[in-house]
C-alpha positions in Angstrom: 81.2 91.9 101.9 83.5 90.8 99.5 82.7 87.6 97.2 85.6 84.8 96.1 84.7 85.7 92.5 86.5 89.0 93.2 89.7 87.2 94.8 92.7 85.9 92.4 93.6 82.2 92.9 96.2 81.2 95.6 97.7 81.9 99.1 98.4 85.7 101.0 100.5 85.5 103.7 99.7 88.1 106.4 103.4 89.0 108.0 103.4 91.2 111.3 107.1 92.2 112.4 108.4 93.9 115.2 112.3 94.5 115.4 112.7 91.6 113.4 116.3 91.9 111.8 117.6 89.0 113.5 115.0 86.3 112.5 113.6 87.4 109.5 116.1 86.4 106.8 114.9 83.3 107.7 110.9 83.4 106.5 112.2 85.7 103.9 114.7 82.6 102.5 111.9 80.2 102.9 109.2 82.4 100.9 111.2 83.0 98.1 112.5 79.2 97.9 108.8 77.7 97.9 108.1 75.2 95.4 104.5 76.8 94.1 104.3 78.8 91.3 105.2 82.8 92.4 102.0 83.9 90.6 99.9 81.8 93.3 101.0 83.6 96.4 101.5 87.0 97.8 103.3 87.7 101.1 102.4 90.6 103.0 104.6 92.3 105.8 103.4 94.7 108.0 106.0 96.7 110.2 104.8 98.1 113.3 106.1 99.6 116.7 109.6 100.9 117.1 112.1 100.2 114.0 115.0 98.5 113.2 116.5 97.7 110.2 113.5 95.0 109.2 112.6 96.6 106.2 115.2 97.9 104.7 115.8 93.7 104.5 112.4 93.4 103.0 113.1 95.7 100.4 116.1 94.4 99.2 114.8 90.8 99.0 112.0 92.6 96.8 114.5 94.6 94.8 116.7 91.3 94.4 113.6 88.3 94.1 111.2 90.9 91.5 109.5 87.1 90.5 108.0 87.4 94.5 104.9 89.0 95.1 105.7 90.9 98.4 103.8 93.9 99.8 105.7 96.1 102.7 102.9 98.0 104.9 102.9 99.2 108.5 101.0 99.9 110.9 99.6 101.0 114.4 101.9 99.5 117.1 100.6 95.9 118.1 100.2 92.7 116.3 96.2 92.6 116.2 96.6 95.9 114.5 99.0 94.1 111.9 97.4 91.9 111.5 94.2 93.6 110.5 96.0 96.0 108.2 97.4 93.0 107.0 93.9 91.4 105.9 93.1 94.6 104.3 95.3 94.3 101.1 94.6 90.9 100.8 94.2 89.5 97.2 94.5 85.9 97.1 91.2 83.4 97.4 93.0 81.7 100.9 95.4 83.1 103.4 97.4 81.9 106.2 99.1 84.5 109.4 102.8 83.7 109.6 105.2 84.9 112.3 108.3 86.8 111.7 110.4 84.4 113.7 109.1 81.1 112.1 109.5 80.1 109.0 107.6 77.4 106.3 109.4 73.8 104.2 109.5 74.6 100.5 106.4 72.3 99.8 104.5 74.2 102.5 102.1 76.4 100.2 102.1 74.0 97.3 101.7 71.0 99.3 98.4 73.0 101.8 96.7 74.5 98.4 96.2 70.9 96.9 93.4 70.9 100.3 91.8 74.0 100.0 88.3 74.5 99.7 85.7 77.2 100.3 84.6 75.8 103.3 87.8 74.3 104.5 91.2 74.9 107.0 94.1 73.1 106.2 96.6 72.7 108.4 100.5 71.0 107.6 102.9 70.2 110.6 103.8 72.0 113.3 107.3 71.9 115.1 109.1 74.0 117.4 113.2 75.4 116.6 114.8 76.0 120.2 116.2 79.3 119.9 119.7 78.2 122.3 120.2 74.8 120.4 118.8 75.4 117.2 117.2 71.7 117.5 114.3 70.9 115.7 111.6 69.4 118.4 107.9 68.3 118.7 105.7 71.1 120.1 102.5 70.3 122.6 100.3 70.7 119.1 102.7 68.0 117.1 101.2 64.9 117.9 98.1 65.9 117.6 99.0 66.5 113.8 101.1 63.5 113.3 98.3 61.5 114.9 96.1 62.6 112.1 95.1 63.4 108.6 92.2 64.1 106.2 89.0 65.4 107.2 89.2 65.6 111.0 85.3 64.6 112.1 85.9 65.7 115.7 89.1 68.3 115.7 87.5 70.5 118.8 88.8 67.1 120.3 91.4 65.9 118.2 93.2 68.9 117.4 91.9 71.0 119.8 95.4 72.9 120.0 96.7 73.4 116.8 93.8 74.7 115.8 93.3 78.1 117.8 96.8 79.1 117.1 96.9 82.3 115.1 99.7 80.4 112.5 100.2 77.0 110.1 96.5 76.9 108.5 95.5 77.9 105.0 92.0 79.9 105.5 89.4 81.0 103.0 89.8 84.8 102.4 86.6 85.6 102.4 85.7 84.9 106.2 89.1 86.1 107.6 87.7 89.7 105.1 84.6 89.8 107.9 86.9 89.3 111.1 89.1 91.4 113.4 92.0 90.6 116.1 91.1 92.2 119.4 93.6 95.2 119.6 93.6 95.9 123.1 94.7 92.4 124.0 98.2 91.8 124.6 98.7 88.0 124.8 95.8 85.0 124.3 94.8 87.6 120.7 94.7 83.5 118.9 92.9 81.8 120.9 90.2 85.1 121.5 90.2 85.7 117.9 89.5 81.7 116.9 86.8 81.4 120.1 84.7 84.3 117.8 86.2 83.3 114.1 85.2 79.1 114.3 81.6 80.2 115.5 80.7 82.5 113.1 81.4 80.6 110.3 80.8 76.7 109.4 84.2 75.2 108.4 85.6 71.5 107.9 89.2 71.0 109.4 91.8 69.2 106.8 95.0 67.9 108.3 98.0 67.3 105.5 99.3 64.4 106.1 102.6 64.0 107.5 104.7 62.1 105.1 104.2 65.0 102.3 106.2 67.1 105.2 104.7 70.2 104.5 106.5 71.8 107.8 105.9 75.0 109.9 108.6 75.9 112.1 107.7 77.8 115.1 110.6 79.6 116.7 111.0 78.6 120.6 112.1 82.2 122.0 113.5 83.6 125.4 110.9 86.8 125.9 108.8 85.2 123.8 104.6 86.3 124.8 104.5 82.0 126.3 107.8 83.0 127.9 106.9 85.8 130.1 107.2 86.1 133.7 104.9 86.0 136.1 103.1 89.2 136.5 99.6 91.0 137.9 98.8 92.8 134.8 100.0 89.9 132.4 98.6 86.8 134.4 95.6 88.4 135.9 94.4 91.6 134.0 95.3 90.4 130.1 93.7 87.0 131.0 90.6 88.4 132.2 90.3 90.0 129.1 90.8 87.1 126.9 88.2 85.5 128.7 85.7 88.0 128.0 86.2 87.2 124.2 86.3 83.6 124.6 82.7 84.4 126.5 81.7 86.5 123.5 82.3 83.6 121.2 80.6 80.7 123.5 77.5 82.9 123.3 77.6 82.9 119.4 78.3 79.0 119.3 
């Protein structure tokens, strides 16, 4: 088991991409234009399943930023299995999972890591891009963040969304070190990974407050996991299996 005393100060970001040439320019933009100091934060991207020209764009943002701390890994096909190669490496006392396709404000990370403690999840604000409009809009999670800030003294009520999505929360290290996504899940792997995670361990919930606007931005995609159609094997099978792990967890809490 790994102790904090052996972790650096800062933020890792743990990066899964698939096929992501078109969106990734993007995170890779707002990583490299964040306000913290470079030597605070690592990013980590970890390729996996059928390739595209992803990282040879990763590699030239490292060759041309050298000041960024970013890491290029791959992996077994499957996010869970990016993401837990993505913990592996992991150097930085706090880390936070980012999505290819979204991207973070420039006062994200420095703005979050004012927060952090040992025993704490911060969260900024979440919003939503729509992928046809490119409009920036409030997602089902938003109010619940705008609506609050601080120490959250209920947030299984108050933010009860935002707070079993896999993305937009700065985590201590060393309890996401002793965790694992569920693999042979294909869609619900947040909300079964949190339902084990939250129980196991005894955290406070920090929400920044909005007027810093310390922003994640969630891209709203067609073919998207949320936008799939309707299906046996997606809507009956996969869920059954996310409900096993949400059991799993209820027996530990």
């Amino acid at each position: 088991m790994i102790k904090e005393s052996e972790l650096k100060d800062g933020i890792s970001a743990i990066i899964p991409t698939y096929k992501g040439e078109k969106y990734i320019s993007k995170l890779l933009n707002s990583l490299i234009n964040q306000n913290m100091d470079f030597n605070l934060f690592e990013a980590i991207f970890i390729v996996n399943g059928e390739l595209d020209s992803t990282p040879d764009i990763i590699e030239k943002y490292i060759k041309d930023n050298p000041e960024v701390n970013i890491i290029l890994t791959e992996s077994e096909k499957g996010v869970s299995n990016a993401r837990n190669k993505g913990i592996e490496p992991v150097s930085r006392k706090y880390c936070i999972f980012i999505d290819d396709d979204d991207f973070i404000s420039d006062n994200y990370f420095e703005e979050l890591y004012k927060y952090v403690k040992p025993n704490r999840i911060v969260l900024g604000t979440f919003y939503d891009i729509d992928e046809d409009t490119g409009e920036v809009v409030d997602s089902y999670m938003t109010p619940q963040l705008l609506e609050n800030s601080g120490i959250i003294e209920n947030p299984y009520n108050q933010i009860k969304d935002a707070i079993v999505i896999t993305t937009n929360k700065i985590i201590p290290t060393v309890n996401v070190k002793n965790s694992k996504f569920n693999p042979e899940l294909t869609n619900g792997v947040d909300i079964a990974y949190y339902a084990n995670f939250y129980p196991e361990n005894d955290f406070e919930f920090y929400v920044a407050d909005k007027n810093i606007e310390a922003n994640y931005y969630r891209l709203w995609r067609q073919g998207s996991i949320s936008r799939q159609d309707l299906s046996y094997e997606f809507n009956i099978n996969n869920r059954l299996k996310v409900i096993n792990d949400i059991n799993k967890g209820l027996k530990k809490a």
